[in-house]
N, CA, C and O atoms as a GROMACS GRO file, in nm:
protein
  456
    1UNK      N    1   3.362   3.026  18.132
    1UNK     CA    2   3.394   3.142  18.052
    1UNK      C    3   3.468   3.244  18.138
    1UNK      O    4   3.447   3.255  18.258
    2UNK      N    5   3.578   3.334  18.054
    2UNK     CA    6   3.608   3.398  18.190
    2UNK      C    7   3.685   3.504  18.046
    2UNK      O    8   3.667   3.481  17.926
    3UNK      N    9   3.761   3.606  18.096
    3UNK     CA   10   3.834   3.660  18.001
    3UNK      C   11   3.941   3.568  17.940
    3UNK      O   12   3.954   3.448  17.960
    4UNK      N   13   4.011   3.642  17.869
    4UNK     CA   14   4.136   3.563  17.758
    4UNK      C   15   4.277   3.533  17.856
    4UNK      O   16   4.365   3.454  17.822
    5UNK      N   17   4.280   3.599  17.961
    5UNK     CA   18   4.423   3.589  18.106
    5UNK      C   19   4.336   3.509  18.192
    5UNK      O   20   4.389   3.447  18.284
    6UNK      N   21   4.210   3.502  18.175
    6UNK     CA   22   4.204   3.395  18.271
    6UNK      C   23   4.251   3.234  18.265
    6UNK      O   24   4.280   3.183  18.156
    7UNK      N   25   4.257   3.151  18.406
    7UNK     CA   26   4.275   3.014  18.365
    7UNK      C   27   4.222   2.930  18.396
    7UNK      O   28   4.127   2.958  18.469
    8UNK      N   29   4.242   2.786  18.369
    8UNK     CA   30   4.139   2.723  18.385
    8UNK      C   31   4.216   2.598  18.470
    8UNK      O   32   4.319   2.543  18.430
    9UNK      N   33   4.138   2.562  18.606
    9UNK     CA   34   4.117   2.449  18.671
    9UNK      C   35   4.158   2.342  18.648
    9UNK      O   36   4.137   2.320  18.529
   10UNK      N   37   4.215   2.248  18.701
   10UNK     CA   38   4.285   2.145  18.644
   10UNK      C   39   4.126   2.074  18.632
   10UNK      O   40   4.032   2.092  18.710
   11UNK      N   41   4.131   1.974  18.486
   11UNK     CA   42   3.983   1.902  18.505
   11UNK      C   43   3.911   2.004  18.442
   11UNK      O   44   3.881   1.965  18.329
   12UNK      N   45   3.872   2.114  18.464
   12UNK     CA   46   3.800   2.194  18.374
   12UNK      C   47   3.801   2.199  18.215
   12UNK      O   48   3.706   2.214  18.137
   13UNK      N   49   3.919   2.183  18.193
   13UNK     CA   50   3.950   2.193  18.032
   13UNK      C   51   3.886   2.105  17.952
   13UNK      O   52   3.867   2.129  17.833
   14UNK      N   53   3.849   2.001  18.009
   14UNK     CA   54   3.806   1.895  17.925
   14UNK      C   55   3.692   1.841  17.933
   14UNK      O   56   3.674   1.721  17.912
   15UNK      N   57   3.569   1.952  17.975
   15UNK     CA   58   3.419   1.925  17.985
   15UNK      C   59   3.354   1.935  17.892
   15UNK      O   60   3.231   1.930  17.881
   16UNK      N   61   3.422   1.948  17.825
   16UNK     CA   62   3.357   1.977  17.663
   16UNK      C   63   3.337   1.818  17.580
   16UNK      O   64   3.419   1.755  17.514
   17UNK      N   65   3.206   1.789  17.612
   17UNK     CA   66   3.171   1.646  17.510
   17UNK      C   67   3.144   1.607  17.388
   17UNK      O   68   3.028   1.620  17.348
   18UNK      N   69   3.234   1.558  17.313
   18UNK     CA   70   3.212   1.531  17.173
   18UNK      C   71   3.141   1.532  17.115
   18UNK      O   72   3.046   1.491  17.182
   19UNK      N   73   3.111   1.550  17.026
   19UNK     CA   74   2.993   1.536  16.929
   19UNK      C   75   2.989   1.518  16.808
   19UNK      O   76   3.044   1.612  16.752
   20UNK      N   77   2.929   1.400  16.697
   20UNK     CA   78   2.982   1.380  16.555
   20UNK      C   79   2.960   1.540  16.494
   20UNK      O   80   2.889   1.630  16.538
   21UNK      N   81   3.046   1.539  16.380
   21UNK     CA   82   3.020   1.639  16.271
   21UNK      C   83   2.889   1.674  16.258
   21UNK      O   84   2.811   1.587  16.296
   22UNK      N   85   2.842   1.772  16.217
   22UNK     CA   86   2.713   1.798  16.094
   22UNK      C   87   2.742   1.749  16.018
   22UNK      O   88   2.858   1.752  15.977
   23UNK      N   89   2.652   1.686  15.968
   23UNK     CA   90   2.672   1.670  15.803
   23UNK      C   91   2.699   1.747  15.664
   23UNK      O   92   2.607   1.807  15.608
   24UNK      N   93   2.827   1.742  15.613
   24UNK     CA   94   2.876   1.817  15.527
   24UNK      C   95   2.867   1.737  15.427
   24UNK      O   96   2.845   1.616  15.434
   25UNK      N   97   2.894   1.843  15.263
   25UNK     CA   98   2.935   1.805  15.148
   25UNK      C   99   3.068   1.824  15.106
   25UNK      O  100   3.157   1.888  15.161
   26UNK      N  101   3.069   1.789  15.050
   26UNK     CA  102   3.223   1.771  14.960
   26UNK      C  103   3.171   1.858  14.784
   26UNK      O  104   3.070   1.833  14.718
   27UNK      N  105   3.293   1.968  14.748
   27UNK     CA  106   3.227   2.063  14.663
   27UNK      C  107   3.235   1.967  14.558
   27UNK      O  108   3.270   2.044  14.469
   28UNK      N  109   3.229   1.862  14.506
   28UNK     CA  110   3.217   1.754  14.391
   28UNK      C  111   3.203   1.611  14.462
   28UNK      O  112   3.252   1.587  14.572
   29UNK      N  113   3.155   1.551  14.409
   29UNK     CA  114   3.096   1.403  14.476
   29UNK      C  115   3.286   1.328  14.434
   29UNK      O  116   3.360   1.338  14.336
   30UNK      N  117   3.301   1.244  14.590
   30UNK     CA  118   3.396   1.220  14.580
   30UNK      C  119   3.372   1.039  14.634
   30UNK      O  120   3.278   1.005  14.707
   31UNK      N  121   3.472   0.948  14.583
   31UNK     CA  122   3.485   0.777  14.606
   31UNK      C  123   3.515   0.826  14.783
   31UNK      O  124   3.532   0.929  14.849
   32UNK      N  125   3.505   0.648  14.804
   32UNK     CA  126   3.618   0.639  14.955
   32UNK      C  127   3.700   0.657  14.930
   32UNK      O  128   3.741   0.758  14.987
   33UNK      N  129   3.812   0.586  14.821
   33UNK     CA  130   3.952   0.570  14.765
   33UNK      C  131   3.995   0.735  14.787
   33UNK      O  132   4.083   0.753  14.871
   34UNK      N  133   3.940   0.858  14.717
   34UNK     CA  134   3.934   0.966  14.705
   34UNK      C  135   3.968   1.010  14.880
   34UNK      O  136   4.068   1.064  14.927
   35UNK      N  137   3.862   0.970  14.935
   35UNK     CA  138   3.881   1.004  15.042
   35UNK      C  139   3.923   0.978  15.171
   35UNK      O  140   3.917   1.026  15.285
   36UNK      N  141   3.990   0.838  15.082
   36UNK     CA  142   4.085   0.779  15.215
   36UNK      C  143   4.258   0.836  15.156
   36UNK      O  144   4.370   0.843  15.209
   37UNK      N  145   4.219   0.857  15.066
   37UNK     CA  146   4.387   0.966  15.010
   37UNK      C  147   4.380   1.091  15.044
   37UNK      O  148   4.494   1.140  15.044
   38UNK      N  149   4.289   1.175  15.077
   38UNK     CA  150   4.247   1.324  15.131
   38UNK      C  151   4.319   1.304  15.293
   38UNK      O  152   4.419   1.355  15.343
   39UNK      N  153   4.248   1.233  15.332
   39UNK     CA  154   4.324   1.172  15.473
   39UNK      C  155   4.408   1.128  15.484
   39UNK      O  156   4.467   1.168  15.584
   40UNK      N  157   4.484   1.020  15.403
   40UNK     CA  158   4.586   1.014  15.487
   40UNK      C  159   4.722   1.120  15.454
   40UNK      O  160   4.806   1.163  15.533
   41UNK      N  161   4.710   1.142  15.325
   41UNK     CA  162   4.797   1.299  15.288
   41UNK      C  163   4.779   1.398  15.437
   41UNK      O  164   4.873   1.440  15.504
   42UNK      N  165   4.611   1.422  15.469
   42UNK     CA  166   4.641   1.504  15.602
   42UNK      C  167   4.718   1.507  15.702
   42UNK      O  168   4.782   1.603  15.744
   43UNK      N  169   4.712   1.343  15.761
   43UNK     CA  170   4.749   1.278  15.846
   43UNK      C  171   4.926   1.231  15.848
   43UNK      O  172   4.985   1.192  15.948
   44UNK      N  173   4.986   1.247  15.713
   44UNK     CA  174   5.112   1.262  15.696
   44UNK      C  175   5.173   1.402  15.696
   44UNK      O  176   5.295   1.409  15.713
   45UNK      N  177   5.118   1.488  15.684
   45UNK     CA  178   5.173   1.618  15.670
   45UNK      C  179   5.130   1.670  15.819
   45UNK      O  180   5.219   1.715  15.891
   46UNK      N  181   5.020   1.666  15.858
   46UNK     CA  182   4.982   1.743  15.992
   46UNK      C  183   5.083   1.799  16.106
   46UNK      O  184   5.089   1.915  16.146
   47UNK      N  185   5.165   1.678  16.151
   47UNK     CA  186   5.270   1.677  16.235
   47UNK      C  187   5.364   1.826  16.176
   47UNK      O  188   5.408   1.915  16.248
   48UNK      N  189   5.377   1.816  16.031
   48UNK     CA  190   5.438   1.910  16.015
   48UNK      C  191   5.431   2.066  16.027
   48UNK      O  192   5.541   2.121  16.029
   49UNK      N  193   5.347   2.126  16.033
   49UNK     CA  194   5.318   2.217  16.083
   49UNK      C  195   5.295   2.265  16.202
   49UNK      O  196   5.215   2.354  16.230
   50UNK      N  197   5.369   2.203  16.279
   50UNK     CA  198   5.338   2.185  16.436
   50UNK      C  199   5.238   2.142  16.528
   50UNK      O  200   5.126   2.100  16.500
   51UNK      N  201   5.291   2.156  16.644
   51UNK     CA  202   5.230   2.061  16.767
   51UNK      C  203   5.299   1.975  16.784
   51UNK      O  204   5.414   1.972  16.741
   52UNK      N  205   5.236   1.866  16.866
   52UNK     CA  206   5.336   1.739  16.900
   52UNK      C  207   5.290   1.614  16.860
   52UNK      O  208   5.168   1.596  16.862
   53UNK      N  209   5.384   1.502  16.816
   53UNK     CA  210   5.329   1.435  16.719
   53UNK      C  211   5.258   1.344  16.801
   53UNK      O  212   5.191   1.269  16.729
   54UNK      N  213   5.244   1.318  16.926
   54UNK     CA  214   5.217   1.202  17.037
   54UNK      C  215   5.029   1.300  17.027
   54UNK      O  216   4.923   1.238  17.032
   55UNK      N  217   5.039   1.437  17.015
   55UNK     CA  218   4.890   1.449  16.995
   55UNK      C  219   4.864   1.427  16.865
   55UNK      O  220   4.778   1.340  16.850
   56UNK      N  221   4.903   1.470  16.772
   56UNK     CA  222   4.847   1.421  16.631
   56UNK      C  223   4.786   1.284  16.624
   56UNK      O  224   4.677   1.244  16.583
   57UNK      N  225   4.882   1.227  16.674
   57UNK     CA  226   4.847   1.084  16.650
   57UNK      C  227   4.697   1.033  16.748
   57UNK      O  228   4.610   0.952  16.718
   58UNK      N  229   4.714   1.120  16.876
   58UNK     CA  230   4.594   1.062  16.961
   58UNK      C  231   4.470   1.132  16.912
   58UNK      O  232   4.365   1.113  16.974
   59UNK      N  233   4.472   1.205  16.813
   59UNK     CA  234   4.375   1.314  16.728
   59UNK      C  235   4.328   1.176  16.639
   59UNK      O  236   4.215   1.128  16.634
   60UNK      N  237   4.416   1.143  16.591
   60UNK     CA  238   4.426   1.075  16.444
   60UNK      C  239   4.321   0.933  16.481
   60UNK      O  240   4.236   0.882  16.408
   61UNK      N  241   4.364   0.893  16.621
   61UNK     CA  242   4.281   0.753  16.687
   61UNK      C  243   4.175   0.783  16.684
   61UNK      O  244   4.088   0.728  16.618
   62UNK      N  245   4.155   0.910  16.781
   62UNK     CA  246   3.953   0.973  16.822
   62UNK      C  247   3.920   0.973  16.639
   62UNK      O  248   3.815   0.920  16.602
   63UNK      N  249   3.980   1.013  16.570
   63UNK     CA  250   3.927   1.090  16.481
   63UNK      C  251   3.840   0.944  16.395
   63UNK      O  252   3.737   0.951  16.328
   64UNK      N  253   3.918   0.827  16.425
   64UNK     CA  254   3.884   0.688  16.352
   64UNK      C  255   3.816   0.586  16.461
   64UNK      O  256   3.795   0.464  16.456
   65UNK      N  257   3.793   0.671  16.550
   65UNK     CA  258   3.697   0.565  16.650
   65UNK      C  259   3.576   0.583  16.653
   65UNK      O  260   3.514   0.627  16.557
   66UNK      N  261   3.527   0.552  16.758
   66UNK     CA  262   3.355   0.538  16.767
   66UNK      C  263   3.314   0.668  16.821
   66UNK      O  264   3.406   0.742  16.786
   67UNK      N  265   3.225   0.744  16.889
   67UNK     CA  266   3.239   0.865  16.948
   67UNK      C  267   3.280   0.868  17.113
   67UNK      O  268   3.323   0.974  17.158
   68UNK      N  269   3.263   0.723  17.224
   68UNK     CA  270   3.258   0.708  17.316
   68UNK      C  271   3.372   0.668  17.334
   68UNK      O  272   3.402   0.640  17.450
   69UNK      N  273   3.456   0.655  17.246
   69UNK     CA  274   3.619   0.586  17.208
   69UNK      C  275   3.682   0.771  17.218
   69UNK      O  276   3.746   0.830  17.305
   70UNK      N  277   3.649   0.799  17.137
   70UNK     CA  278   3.763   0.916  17.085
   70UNK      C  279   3.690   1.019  17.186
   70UNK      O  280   3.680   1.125  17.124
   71UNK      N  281   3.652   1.029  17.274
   71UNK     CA  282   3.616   1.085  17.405
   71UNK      C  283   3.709   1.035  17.523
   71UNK      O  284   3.755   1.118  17.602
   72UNK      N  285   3.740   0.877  17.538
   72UNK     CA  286   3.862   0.865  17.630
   72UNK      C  287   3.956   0.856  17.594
   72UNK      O  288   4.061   0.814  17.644
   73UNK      N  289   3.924   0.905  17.479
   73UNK     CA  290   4.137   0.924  17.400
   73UNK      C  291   4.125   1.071  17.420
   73UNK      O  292   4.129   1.080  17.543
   74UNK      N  293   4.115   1.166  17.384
   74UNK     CA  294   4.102   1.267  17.440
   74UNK      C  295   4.109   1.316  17.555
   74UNK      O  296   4.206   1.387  17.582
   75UNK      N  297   4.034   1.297  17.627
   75UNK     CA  298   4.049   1.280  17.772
   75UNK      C  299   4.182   1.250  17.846
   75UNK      O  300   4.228   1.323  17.935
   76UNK      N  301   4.244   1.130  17.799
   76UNK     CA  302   4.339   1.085  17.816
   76UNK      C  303   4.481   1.189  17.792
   76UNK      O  304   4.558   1.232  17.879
   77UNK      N  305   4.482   1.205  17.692
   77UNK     CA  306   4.598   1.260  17.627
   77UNK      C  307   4.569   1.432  17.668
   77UNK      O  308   4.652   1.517  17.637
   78UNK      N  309   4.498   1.450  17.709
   78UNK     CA  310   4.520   1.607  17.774
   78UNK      C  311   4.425   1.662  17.690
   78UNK      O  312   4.359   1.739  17.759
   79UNK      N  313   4.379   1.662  17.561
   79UNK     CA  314   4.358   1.730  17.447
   79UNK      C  315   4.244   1.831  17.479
   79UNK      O  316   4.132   1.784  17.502
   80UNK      N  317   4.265   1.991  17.483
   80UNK     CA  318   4.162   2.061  17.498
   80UNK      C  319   4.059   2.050  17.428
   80UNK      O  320   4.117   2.010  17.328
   81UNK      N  321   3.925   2.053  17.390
   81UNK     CA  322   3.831   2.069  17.256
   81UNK      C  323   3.805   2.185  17.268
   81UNK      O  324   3.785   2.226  17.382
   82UNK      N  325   3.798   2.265  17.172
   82UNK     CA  326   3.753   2.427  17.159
   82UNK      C  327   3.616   2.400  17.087
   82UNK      O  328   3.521   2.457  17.141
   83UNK      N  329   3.584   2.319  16.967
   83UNK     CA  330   3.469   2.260  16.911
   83UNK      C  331   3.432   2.148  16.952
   83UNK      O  332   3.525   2.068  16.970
   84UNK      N  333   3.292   2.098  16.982
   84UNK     CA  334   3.283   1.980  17.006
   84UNK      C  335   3.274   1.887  16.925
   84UNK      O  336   3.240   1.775  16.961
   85UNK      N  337   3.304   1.919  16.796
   85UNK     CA  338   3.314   1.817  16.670
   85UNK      C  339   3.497   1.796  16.630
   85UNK      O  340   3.542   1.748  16.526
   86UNK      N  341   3.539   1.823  16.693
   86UNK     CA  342   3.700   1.794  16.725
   86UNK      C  343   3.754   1.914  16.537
   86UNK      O  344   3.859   1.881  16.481
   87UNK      N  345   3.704   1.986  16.499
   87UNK     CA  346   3.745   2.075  16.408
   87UNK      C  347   3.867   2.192  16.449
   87UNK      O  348   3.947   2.255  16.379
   88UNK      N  349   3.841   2.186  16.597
   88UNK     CA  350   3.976   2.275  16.656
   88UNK      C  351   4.004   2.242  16.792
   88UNK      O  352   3.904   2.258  16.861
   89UNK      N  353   4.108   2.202  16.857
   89UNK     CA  354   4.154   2.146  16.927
   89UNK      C  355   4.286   2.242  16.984
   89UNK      O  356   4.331   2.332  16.913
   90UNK      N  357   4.355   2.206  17.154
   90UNK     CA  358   4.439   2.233  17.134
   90UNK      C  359   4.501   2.143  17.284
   90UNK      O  360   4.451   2.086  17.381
   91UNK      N  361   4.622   2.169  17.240
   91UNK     CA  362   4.714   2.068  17.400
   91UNK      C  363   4.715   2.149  17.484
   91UNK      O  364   4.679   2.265  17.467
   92UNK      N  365   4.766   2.087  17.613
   92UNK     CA  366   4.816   2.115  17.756
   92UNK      C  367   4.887   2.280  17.720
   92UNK      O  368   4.871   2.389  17.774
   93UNK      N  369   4.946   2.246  17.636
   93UNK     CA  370   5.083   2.340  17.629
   93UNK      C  371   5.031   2.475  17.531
   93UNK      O  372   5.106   2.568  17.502
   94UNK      N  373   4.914   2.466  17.495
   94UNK     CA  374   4.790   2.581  17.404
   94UNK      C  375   4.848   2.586  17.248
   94UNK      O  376   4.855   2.686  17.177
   95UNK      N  377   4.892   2.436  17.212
   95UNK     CA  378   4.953   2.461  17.048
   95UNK      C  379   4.803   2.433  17.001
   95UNK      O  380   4.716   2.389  17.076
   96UNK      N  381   4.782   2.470  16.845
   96UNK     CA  382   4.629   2.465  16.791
   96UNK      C  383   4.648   2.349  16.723
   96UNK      O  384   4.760   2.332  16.675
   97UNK      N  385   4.569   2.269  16.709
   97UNK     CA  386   4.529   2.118  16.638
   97UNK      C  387   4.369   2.161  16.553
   97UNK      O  388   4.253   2.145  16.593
   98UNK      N  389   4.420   2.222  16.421
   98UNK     CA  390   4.271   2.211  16.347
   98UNK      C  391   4.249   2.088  16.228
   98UNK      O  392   4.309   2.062  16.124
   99UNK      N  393   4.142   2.030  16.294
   99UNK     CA  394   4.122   1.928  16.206
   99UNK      C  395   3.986   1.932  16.084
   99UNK      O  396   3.870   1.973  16.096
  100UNK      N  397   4.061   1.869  15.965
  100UNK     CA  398   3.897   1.918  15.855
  100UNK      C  399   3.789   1.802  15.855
  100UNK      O  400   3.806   1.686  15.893
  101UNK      N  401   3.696   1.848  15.813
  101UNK     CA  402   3.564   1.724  15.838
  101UNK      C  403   3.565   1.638  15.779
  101UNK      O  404   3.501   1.538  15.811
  102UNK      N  405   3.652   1.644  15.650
  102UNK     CA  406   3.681   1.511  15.559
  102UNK      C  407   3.795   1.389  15.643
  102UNK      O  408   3.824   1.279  15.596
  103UNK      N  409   3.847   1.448  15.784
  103UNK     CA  410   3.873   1.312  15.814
  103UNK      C  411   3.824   1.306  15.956
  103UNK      O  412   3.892   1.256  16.045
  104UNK      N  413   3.694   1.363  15.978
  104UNK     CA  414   3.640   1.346  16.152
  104UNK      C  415   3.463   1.301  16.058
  104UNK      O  416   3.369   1.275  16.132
  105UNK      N  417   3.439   1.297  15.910
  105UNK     CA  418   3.308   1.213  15.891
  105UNK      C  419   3.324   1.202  15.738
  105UNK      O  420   3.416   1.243  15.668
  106UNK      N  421   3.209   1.136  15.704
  106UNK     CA  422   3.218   1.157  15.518
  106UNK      C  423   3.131   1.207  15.475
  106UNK      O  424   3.021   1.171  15.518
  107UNK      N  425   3.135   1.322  15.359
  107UNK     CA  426   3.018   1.364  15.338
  107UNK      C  427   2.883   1.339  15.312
  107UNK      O  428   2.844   1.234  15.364
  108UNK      N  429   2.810   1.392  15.256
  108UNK     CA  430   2.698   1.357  15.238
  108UNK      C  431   2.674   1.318  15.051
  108UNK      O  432   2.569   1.308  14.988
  109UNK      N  433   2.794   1.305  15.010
  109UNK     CA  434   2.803   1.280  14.850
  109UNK      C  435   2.914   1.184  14.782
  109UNK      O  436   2.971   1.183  14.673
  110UNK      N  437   2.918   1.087  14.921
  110UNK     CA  438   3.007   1.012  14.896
  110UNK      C  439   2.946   0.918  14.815
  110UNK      O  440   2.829   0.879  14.810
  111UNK      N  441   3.081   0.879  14.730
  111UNK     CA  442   2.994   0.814  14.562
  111UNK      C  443   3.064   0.636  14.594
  111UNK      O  444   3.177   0.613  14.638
  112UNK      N  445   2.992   0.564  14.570
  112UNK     CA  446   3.070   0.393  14.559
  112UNK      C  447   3.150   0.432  14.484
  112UNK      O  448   3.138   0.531  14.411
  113UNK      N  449   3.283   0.328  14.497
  113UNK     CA  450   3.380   0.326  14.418
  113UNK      C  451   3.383   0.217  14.314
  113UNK      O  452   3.399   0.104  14.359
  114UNK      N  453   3.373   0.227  14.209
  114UNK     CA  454   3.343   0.153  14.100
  114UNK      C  455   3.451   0.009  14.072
  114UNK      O  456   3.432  -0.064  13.975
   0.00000   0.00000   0.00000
């Protein structure tokens, strides 16, 4: 912790260890189908609003891996964690990467798809 001009250590930035989501709801009970279209709409548009797409994409891997997976992708790719549930993120270069919980877990009202 230090003030907002302070900086940080090479290696420091990235002591921050993952951790799954809490468990959330979704404000209406939603399919997978539902919510594999919530995602990937995210995941196509994201890039667009900036950052760089080489992190989006290494966001996009952690975000669909295991938790001990998307910890050395992270790691890897520079990626700061500001949350340890990967909900806000940011690069080397301090662009912001916020990601929503509908594509880092599934809620707690996820319905079979018929």
């Amino acid at each position: 912790m230090g003030c907002a001009g302070s900086t940080l250590t090479k290696g420091e930035e990235n002591t921050k260890k993952l951790r799954k989501p809490k468990p959330w709801k979704h404000n209406e009970p939603i399919t997978r189908t539902h919510l594999k279209q919530m995602r990937d709409e995210f995941w196509d548009t994201a890039p667009h609003y900036g950052g760089q797409k080489e992190i989006w994409d290494a966001l996009r891997a952690a975000a669909e891996a295991d938790i001990n997976l998307a910890q050395a992708i992270v790691d890897s790719a520079g990626i700061i964690i500001s949350n340890a549930d990967m909900t806000l993120c940011y690069d080397e270069r301090g662009a912001k990467y916020e990601l929503p919980k509908y594509v880092l877990s599934e809620p707690t009202n996820l319905i079979r798809d018929s």
